[in-house]
N, C-alpha and C positions, 0 to 999 in steps of 0.2 A: 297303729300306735303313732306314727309321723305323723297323717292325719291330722288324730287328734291333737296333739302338740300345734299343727299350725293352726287349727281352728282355737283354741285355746290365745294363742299368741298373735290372732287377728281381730280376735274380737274387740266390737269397739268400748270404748272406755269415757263412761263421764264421769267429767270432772266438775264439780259444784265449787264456784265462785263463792266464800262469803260476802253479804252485805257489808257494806262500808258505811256501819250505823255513826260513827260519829261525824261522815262527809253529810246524811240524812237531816244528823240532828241540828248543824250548822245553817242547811237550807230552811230547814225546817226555822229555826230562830228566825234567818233574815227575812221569811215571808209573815210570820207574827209581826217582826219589827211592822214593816211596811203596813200590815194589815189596823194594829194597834198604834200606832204611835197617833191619828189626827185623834183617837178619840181621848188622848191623853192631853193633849194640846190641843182644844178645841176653840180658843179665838182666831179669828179671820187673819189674822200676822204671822200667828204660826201655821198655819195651814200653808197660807202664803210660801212660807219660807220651807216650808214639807216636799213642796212641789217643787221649788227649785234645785232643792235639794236632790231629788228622784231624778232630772231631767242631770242635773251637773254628775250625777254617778253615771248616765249613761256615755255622756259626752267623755267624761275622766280615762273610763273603760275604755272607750275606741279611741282615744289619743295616745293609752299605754299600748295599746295593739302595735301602735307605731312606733313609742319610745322606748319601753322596757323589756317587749315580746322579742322586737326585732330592729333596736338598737339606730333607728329611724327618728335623728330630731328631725322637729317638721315646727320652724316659724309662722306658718299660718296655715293650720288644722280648723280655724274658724271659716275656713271659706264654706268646707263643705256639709257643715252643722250649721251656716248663716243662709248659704243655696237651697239647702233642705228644707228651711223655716220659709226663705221667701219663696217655692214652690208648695209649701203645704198650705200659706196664706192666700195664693191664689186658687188652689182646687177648694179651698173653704168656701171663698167667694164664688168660685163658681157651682158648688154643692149648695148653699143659701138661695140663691140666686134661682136653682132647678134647670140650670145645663148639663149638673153634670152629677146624676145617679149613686152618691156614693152617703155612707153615715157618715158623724163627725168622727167617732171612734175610730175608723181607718183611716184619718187623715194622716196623723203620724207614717202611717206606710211609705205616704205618697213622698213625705220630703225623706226617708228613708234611702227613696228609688231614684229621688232629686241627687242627694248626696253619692250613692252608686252610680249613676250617671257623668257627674262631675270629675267624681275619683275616676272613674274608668279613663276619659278623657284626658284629664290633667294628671293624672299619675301616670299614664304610659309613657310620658315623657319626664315625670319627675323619677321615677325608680330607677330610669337608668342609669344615675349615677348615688352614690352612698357617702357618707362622710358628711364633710366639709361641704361639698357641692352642692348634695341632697341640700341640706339646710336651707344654701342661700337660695335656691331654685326654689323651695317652698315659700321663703322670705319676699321672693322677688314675686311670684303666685299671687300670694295674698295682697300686697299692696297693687296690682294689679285690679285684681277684683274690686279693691274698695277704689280703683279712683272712678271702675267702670258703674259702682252703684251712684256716680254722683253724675256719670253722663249718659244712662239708660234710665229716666225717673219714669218708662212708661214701664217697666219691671220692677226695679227699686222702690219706685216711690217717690224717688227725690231723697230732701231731710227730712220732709213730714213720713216716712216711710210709708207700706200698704197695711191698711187696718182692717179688721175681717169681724164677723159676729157669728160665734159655736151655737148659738141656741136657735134653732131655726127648724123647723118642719113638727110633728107629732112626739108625743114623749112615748118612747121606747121602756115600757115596765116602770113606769114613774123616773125614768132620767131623761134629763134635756140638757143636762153639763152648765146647767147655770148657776146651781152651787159649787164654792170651791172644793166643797170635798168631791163632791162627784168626779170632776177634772181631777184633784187626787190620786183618788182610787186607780183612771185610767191611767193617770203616769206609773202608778205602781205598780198595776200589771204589765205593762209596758219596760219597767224599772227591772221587773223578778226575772221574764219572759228573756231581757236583753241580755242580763249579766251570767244566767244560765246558759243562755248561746254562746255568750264571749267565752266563759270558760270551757263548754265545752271545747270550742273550737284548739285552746292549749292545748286538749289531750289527743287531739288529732295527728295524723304525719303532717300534716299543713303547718301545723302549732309547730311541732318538734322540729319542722325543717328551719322554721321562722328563727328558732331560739339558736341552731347551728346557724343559721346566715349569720347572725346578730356576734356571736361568738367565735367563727372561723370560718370566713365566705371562702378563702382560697380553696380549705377542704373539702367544701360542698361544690363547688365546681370541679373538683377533682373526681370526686365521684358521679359525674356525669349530671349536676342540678344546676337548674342556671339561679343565679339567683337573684337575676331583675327579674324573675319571672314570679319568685317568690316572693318578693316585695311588693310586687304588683298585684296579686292577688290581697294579700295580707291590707295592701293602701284601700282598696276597692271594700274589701269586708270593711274596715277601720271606714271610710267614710259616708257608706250603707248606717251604722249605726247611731255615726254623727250626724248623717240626714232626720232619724228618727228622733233623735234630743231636740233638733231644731226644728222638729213638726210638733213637738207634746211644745215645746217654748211658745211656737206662734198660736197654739190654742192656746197656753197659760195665762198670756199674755194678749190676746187677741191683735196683737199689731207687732211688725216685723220694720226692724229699723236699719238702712246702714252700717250702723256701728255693731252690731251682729258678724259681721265678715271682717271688722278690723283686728288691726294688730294688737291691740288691749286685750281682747278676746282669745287669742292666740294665745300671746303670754300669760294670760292668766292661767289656760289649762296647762302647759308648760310649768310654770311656777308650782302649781298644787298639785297636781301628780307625780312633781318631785319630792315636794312635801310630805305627802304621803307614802310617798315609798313605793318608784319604778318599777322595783326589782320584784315585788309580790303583787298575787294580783287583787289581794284586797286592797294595797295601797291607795289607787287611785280611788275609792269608795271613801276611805278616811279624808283624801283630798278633799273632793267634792264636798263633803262637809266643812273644810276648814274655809272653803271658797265662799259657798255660801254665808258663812258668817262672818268673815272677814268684808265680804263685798255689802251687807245687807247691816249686822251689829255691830260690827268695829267702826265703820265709815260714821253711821249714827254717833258713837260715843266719841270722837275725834275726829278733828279735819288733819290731825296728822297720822291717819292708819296708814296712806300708802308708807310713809315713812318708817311706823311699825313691821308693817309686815318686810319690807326688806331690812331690817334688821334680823326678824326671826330668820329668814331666809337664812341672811349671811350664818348665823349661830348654827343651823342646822347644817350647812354647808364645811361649817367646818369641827364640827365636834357629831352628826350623825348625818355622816353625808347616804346613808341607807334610807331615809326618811322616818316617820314616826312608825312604820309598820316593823320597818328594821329594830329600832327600840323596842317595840310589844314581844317581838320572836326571837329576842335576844334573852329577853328576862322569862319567857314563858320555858328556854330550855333551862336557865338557873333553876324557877321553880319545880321545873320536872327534877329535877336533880336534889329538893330538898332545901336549897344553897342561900333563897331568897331573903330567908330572915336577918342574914348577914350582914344583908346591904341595906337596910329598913333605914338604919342611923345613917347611912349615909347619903341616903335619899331627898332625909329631911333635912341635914346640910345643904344638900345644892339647892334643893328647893326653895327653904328661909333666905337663906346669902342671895338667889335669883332674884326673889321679889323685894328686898331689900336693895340692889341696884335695880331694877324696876321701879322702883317706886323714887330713885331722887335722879334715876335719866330720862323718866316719863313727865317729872315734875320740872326740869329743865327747860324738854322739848315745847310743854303744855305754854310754860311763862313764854318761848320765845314765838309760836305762832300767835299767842294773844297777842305780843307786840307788834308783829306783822298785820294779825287781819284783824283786831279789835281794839284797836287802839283809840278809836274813840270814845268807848266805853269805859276808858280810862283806866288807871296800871291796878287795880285791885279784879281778882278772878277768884274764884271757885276752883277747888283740886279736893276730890275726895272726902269733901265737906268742911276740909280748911279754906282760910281766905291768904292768900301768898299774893305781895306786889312783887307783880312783873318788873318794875321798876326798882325797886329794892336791893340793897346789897344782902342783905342777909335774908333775903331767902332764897337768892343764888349759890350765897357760899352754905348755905344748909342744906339745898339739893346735891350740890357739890359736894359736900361731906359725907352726905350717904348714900350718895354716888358711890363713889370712892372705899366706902367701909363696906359696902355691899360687893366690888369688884375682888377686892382682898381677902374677904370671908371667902368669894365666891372660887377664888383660884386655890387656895388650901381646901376648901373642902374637893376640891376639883382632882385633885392633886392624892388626899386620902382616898378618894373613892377608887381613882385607879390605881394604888397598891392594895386594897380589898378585892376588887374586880379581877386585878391580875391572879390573887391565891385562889378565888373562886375558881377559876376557867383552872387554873392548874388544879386543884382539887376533881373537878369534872372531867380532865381530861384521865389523870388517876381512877377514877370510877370506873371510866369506859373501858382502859383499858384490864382492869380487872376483872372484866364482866366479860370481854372476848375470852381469856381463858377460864372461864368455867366452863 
């Protein structure tokens, strides 16, 4: 009878995991995305802009590895997404050329293994300090690098940078990457393939060690972890993947320039991954979308967008310093709770009163760069299909005024919504707690 008792009590036991169909159905969406979206957008501009797109979520994603996973500013992240491009431009050339055995499709790898290379080198000595330091050492890196693309031009290029040609040898199943969808398609395997590695990698002990450094390094070395060890690993992955953005970049683009490794570069992914929202990891993906249209449609529609966009900056900075992801997953729990219809009026307040001062500090800004850079064309401009003189009092003090009515609207309704917001979150917090004792 014991026996049986312990045979009974030994036996082993499965355990069945459910599927996690709505993490499935998420993947599943973002590879539709990727797969559908050129043929919804089929002129050569939006393609254009499809790919840079593709390539800026992968670069977004290995510079949040750095900023949001593990708590790592890093001033110039563009070196090792700029090294990567100008190693993957030269195995192009030497691939066209027939030195060197390799398809176009795997050149991405190469400045991958560029960027890995780099990071392993220059992060063993940048990880070992954190903070403030990390920063300027990153800071001090990049500007490094960019003064040595202008005094190594048999690497660089020089200013005319190294220019390369993807279509080269036999077509492989009707592809030779000389249409842009084709190059597409390969960023967007490349795009699905990268950001399902990055995430996996969060749910790793590696991931989870990364997010205690970032959160309390004292107690991770407490418990026996170093954790420039972890950082170094973590830097080495992060600029493995930024090698690979700047290998699909120097195919995209077939020529790799200098300014690829500067500090523009740097701060831009900086700027829009915080934009996007650090702290999640689809943030940096929202980024990369605001970058590219920012860097590609706003620069088009004004020569004052950098202007623009540090404005948004600042506004985000200080009313949703979470980034826009922060905002999506803030109203996604209101709606799970029911709560959202409450805030609809309130929405359309800030939003009216918004573009209402938009609309007479956009009309300010507009009259005061025409007077700078178009001043020969004399004080009458185009705004929104009105004619306003630059020159003119009134239509200064008309911008001015709803400037002004648009700021005032914008701070009462500002002002409502967060005594609505605050009864919501108190209503939800009531919910929950109702719902733990049943």
């Amino acid at each position: 009878m014991k026996s049986m008792r312990h045979t009974r009590e030994t036996r082993p036991h499965f355990h069945f995991k459910p599927w996690n169909v709505g993490r499935f159905l998420i993947w599943g969406l973002f590879a539709l995305v990727l797969v559908v979206a050129p043929l919804l957008w089929t002129s050569s501009f939006a393609q254009t802009m499809l790919c840079q797109i593709g390539i800026a979520i992968i670069a977004c994603l290995a510079y949040n590895m750095l900023l949001g996973q593990g708590g790592m500013l890093s001033f110039g992240h563009a070196v090792y997404s700029g090294l990567g491009g100008f190693l993957a431009i030269h195995t192009l050339n030497l691939a066209s050329s027939g030195a060197l055995p390799i398809p176009v499709s795997l050149v991405p790898v190469a400045g991958g293994l560029g960027g890995l290379l780099f990071a392993a080198l220059l992060g063993y000595v940048t990880t070992k300090k954190s903070g403030t330091t990390f920063a300027m050492i990153t800071l001090g890196i990049g500007e490094l690098v960019w003064s040595m693309s202008l005094m190594l031009p048999e690497f660089f290029g020089g200013e005319g940078g190294i220019s390369g040609n993807r279509v080269f040898g036999d077509k492989v199943l009707g592809i030779s990457f000389g249409p842009q969808i084709q190059v597409y398609y390969l960023i967007a395997i490349y795009c699905f393939i990268s950001t399902v590695a990055m995430y996996a990698l969060t749910r790793t002990p590696l991931g989870r060690m990364l997010n205690a450094v970032r959160d309390n390094p004292e107690r991770v070395e407490f418990i026996g972890y170093s954790t420039q060890h972890v950082r170094y690993f973590a830097f080495m992955l992060s600029g493995f993947f930024a090698g690979i953005a700047g290998g699909l970049s120097a195919l995209n683009f077939e020529i790799v320039t200098a300014e690829v490794v500067g500090a523009a570069r740097s701060g831009a992914y900086l700027l829009f991954v915080f934009l996007g929202g650090a702290t999640f990891f689809f943030g940096p993906i929202i980024g990369a979308v605001l970058m590219v249209v920012a860097l590609v449609l706003l620069s088009e529609l004004t020569k004052a967008w950098l202007l623009y966009l540090g404005l948004i900056f600042l506004f985000m900075v200080m009313f949703a310093p979470g980034g826009f992801a922060s905002l999506i997953m803030m109203n996604l729990r209101v709606a799970m709770f029911g709560k959202l219809r409450k805030l609809w009026t309130a929405y359309l307040a800030l939003g009216g009163s918004g573009l209402v001062a938009l609309l007479g500090g956009s009309a300010m800004i507009e009259m005061l760069y025409h007077l700078q850079l178009n001043a020969a064309l004399g004080p009458e401009m185009s705004y929104l299909g009105a004619t306003l003189n630059a020159q003119g009092a009134d239509s200064w003090t008309g911008a001015a005024l709803v400037l002004l009515t648009g700021v005032g609207m914008f701070e009462l309704s500002r002002r409502h919504f967060a005594h609505e917001w605050g009864d919501v979150q108190e209503e939800i917090e009531k919910e929950i707690k109702r719902r733990e004792t049943l």
